[in-house]
C-alpha positions as CSV (number, residue, x, y, z in Angstrom):
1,X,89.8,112.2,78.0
2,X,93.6,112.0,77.2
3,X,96.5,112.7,79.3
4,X,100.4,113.1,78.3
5,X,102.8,113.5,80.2
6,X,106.3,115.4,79.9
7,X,109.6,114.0,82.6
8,X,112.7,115.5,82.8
9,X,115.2,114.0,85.2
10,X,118.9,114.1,86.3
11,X,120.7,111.9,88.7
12,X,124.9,112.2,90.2
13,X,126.2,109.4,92.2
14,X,130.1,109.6,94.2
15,X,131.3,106.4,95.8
16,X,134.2,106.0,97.6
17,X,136.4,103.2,99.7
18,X,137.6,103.7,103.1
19,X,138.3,101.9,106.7
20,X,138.1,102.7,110.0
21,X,140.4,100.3,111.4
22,X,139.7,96.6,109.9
23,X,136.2,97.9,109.3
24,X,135.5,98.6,105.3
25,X,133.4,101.2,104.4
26,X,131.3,101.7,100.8
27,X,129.9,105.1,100.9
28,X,127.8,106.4,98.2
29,X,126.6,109.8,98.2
30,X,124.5,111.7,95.5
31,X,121.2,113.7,94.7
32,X,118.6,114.0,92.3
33,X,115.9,115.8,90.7
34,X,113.1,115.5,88.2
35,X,110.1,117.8,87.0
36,X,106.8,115.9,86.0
37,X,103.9,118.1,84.0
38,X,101.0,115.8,83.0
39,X,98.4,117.6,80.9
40,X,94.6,116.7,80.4
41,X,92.3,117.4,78.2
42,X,88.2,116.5,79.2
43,X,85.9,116.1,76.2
44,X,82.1,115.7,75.9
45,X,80.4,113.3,74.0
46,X,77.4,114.6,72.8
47,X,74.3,112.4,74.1
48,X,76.7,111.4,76.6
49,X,76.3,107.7,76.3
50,X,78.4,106.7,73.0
51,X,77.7,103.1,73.3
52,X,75.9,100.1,75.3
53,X,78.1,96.4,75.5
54,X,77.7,93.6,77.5
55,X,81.1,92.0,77.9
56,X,79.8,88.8,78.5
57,X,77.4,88.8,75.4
58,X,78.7,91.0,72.3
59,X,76.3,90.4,70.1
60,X,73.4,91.1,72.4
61,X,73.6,95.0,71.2
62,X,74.5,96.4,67.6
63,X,77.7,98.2,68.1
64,X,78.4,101.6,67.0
65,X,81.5,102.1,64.9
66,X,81.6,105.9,64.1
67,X,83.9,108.4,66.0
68,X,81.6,110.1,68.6
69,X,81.6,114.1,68.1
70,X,83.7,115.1,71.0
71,X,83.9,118.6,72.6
72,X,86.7,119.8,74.5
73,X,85.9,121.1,77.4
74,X,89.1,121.3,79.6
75,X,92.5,121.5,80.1
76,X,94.3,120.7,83.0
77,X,98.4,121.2,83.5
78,X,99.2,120.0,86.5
79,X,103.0,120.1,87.5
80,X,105.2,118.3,90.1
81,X,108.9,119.1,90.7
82,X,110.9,116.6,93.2
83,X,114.6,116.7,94.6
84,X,116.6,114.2,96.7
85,X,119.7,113.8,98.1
86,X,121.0,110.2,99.8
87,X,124.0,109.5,101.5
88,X,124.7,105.2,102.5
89,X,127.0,103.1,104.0
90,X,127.5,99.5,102.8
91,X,130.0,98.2,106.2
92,X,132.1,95.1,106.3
93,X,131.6,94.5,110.0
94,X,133.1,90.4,109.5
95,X,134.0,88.9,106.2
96,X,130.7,87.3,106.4
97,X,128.5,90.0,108.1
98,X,127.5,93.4,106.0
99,X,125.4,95.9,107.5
100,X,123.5,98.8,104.9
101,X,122.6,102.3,106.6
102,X,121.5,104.6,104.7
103,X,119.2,108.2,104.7
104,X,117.8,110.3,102.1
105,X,115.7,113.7,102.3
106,X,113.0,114.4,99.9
107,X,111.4,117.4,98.6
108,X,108.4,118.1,96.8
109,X,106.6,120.8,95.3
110,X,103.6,120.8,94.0
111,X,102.8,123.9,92.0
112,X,99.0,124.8,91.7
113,X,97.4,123.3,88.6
114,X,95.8,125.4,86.1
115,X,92.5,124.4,84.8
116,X,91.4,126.0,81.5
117,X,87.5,126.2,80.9
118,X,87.6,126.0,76.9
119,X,84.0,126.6,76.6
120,X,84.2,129.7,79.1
121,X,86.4,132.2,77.2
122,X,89.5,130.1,78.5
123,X,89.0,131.3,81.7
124,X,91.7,129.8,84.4
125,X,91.4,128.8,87.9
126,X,93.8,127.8,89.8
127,X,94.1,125.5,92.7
128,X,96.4,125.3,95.6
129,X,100.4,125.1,95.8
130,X,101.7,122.5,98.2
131,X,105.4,121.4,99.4
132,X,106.2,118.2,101.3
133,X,110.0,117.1,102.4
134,X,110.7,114.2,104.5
135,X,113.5,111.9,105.8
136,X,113.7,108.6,104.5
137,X,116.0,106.0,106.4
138,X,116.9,102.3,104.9
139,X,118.8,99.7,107.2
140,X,119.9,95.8,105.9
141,X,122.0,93.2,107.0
142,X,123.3,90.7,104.7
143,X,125.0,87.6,106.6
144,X,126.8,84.9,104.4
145,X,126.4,81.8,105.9
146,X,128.6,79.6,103.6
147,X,130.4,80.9,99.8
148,X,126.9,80.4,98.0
149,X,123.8,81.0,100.6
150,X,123.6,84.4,102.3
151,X,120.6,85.7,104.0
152,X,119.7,89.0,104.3
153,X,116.9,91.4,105.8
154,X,115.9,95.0,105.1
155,X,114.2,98.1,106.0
156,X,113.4,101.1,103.9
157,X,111.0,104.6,104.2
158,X,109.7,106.5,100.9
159,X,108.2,109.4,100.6
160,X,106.3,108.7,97.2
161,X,104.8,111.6,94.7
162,X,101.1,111.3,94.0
163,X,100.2,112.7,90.8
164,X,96.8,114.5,90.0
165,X,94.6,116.6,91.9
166,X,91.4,116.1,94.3
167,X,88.5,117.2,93.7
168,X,89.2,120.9,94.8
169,X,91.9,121.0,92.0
170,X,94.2,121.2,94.8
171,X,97.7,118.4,94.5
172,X,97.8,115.5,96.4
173,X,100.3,115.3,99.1
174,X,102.5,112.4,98.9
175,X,102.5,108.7,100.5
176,X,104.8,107.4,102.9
177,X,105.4,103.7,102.4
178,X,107.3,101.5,105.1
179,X,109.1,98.1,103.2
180,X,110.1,95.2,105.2
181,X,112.4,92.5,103.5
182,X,113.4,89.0,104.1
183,X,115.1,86.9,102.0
184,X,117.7,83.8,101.3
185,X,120.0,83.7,98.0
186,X,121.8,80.7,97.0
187,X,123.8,79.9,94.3
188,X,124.3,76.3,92.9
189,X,126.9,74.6,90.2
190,X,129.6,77.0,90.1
191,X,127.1,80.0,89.6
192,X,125.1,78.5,86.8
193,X,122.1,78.0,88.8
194,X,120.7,80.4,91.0
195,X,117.5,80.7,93.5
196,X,116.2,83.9,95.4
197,X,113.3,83.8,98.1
198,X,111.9,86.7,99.7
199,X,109.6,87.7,101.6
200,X,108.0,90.9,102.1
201,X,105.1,93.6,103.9
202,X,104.6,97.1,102.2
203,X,102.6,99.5,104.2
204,X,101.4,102.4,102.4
205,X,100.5,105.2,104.7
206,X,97.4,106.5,102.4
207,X,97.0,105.5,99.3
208,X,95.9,107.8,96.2
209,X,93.5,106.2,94.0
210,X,90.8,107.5,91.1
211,X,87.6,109.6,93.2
212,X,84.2,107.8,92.8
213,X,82.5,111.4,92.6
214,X,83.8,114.8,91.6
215,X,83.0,117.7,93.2
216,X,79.5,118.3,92.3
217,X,78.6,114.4,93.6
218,X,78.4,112.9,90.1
219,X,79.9,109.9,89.4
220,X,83.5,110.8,88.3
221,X,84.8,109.7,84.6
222,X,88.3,112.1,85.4
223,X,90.9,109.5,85.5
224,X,93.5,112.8,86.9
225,X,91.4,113.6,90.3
226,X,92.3,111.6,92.8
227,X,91.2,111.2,95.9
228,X,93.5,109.4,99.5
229,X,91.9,106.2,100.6
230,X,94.1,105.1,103.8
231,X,96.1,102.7,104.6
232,X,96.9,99.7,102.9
233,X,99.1,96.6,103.4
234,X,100.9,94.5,101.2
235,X,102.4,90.6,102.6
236,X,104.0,88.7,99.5
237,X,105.9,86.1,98.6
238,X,109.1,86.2,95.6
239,X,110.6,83.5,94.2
240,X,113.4,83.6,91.5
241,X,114.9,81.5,89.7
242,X,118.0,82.5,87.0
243,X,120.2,78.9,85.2
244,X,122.6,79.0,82.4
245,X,124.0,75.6,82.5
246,X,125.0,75.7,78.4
247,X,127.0,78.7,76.8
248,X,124.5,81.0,75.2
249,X,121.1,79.4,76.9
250,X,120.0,81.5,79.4
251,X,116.5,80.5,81.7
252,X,114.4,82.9,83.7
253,X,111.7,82.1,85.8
254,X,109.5,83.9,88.8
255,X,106.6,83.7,91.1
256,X,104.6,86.2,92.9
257,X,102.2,85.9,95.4
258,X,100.8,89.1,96.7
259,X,97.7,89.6,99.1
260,X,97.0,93.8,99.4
261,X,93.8,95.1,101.6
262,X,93.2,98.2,103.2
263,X,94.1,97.9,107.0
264,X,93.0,101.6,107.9
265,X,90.3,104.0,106.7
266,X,88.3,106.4,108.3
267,X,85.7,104.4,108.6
268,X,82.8,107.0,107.9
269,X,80.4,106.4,104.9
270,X,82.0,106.3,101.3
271,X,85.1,105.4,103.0
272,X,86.3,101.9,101.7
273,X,86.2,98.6,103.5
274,X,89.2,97.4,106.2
275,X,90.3,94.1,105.8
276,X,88.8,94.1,102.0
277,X,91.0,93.1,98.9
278,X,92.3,96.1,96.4
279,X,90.7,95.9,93.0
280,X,93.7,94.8,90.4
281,X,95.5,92.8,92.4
282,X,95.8,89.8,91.3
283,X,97.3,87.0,94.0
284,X,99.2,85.3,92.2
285,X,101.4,86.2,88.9
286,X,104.7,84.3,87.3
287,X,106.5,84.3,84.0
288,X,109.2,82.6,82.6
289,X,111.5,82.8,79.3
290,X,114.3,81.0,77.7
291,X,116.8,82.5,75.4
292,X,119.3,81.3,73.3
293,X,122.2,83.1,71.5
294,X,124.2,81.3,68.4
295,X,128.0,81.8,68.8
296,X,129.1,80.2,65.6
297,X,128.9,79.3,62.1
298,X,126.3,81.3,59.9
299,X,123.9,82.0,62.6
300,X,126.8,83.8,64.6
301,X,124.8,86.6,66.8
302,X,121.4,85.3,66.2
303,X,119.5,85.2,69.5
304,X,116.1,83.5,69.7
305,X,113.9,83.1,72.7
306,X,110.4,82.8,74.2
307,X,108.8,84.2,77.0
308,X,105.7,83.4,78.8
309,X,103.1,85.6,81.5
310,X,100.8,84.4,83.8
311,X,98.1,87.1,85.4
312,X,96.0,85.4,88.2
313,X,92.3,86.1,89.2
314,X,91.7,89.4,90.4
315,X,89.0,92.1,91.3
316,X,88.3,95.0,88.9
317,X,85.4,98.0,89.2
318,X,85.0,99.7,92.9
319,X,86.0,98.3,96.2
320,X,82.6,98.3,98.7
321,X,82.1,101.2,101.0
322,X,80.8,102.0,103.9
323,X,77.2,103.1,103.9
324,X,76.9,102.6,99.7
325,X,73.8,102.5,98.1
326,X,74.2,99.4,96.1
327,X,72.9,96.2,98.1
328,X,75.0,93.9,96.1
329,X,79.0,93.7,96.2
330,X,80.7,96.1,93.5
331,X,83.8,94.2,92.9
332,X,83.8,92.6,89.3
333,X,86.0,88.9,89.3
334,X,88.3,88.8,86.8
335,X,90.0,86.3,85.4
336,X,93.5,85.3,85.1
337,X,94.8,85.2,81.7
338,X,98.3,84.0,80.1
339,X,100.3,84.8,77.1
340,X,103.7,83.8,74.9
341,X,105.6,85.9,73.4
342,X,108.3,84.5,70.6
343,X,111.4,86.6,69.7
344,X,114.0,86.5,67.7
345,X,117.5,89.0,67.0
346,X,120.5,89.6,65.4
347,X,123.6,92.0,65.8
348,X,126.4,93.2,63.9
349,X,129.0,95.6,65.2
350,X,126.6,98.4,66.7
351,X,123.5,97.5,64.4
352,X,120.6,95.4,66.0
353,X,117.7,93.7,64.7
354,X,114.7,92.4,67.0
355,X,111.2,91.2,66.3
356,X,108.9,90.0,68.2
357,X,105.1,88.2,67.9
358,X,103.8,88.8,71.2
359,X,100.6,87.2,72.5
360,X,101.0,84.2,70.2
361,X,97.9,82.4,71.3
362,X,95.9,85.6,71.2
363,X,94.8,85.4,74.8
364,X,91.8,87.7,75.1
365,X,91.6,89.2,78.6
366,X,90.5,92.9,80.1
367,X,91.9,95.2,82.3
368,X,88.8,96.4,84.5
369,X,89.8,99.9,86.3
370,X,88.4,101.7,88.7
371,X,85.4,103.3,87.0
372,X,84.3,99.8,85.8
373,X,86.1,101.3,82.0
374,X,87.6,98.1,80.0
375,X,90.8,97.7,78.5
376,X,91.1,94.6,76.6
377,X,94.5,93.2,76.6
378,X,97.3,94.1,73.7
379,X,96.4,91.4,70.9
380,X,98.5,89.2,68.6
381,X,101.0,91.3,67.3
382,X,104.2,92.0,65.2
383,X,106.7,94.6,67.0
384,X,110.0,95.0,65.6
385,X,113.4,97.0,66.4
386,X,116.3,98.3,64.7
387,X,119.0,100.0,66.7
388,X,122.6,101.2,66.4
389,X,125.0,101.8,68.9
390,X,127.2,105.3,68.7
């Protein structure tokens, strides 16, 4: 299979200052747009098994390293056009008290896809159009307690596009997620240190995700159908960190902890499991990086830094259903991983240079989807940039 994707988008904001008595107003007002067309093409491998692994034991089975003959079998164009306009109000109620309010309609049309049968004469069926608008509200409240802590809590509604199709070829409605904030930001030594905590719960109304089976029952390989699994829950915790206590030494650093389960499905068979984690959601992930930018003599402009990534434990292949077939639990335990990335740049007037060696220590890790396919992560490597500023 291979996918691409074209995007087109556009975005105008307005702002503007006013007060209603000693109450200050920030409005902001705008609207945007964007048109998404992914493309797919299917292929078949003749014998349909190219290879056997085991990813525990590589040399138990001689690998094959010829290209595979591939057919191509399908292609599927499957467009999604969006529009939004947002009007919100950041009010001053007190010097120390600021309340957000804020609403924003959505619209989205889903054209129908197009499936081309290459092997058929190019012979195209079509699935179903679809169009979805919604209203999306967003409250917050941001109180400063003293001139370097404020607290602040927050509300928010999407209306979030699903791309791909089901199994009928026909486009996904979109998700409506709810997003509940809490937080505390202080600011320490004159602004040169500063710490964030938040808190937060993301509800997804029905989540899209890969289909185990396409429409004939076989086990699907079709990363583009998609299929909605319920309701799911997010609770996490932030915590950043930001210091610059010397000129041109900048220090990042964050942690993540994240616990996401279903909390509603329907409950019949092949539906998934309430209460059970999502596959490829890790717990726990952090990183860090430390920067530092030369402001005299001959390094003048050179900027060197490191940066580090942590992935925690995590669950990759199928979540369990109800009524499945296997007796044993489908989830595959995968294990965290870290890596350090080394950097170094230099500019002069609108010319840049960067390069980077990423993954120093060549971790060697996998990204397990949904279909149990394996994606080992990007290995030791050389990237490097050259830009210039008009």
């Amino acid at each position: 299979q291979r996918t691409d994707e074209q995007y087109y988008t556009g975005q105008v904001n307005l702002t503007g200052k006013f007060k209603t008595g000693r109450v200050e107003h920030l409005l902001l007002a705008g609207a945007d747009a964007d048109r998404n067309v992914t493309n797919t093409y299917n292929y078949d491998i003749q014998g349909k098994i190219y290879d056997t692994i085991n990813v525990l034991d590589p040399n138990k089975f001689l690998a094959r390293t010829d290209i595979p003959v591939a057919a191509r079998l399908t292609f599927v164009e499957t467009p999604v056009n969006r529009f939004g306009a947002y009007v919100q109000d950041l009010i001053s109620l007190t010097p120390k008290l600021k309340l957000l309010a804020g609403v924003r309609w959505s619209l989205q049309e889903s054209p129908a896809a197009s499936t081309m049968y290459l092997q058929k004469g190019d012979s195209v069926a079509r699935g179903k159009s679809a169009s979805a608008n919604a209203f999306s509200p967003k409250l917050g409240l941001v109180y400063r307690m003293k001139p370097n802590v404020s607290f602040f809590a927050s509300y928010s509604n999407s209306f979030a596009v699903n791309t791909g199709l089901d199994i009928y070829n026909n486009v996904l409605p979109p998700s409506i997620i709810d997003q509940y904030e809490v937080g505390v930001k202080n600011i320490f030594l004159k602004g040169k240190l500063t710490v964030n905590l938040t808190g937060y719960k993301i509800v997804n109304n029905n989540l899209a995700q890969t289909a185990q089976f396409d429409i004939n029952g076989n086990p699907n390989n079709n990363s583009n159908l998609k299929e909605l699994t319920g309701q799911t829950t997010s609770n996490g915790v932030e915590l950043d960190v930001v210091a610059n206590f010397i000129k041109g030494l900048s220090a990042m650093a964050g942690y993540s902890y994240n616990d996401m389960h279903y909390t509603k499905t329907p409950g019949n068979k092949g539906s998934y499991i309430e209460g059970e984690r999502l596959v490829n959601t890790p717990s726990h992930t952090a990183n860090g990086s430390v920067f530092y930018t030369f402001s005299r003599g001959a390094l003048d402009r050179l900027k060197i830094g490191a940066s580090l990534f942590y992935v925690g434990d995590r669950f990759g292949g199928w979540n369990n259903t109800v009524g499945q077939t296997q007796t044993y639990s489908r989830l595959m335990r995968v294990e965290g991983f870290t890596t350090i990335d080394i950097s170094a740049g230099y500019s002069i007037k609108q010319f840049s240079l960067m390069a980077k060696l990423s993954n120093l220590g060549n971790a060697y890790n996998y990204y397990v989807h949904e279909n149990y396919s394996i994606n080992p992560i990007p290995p030791r490597q050389v990237i490097a940039t050259v830009a210039y500023r008009f």
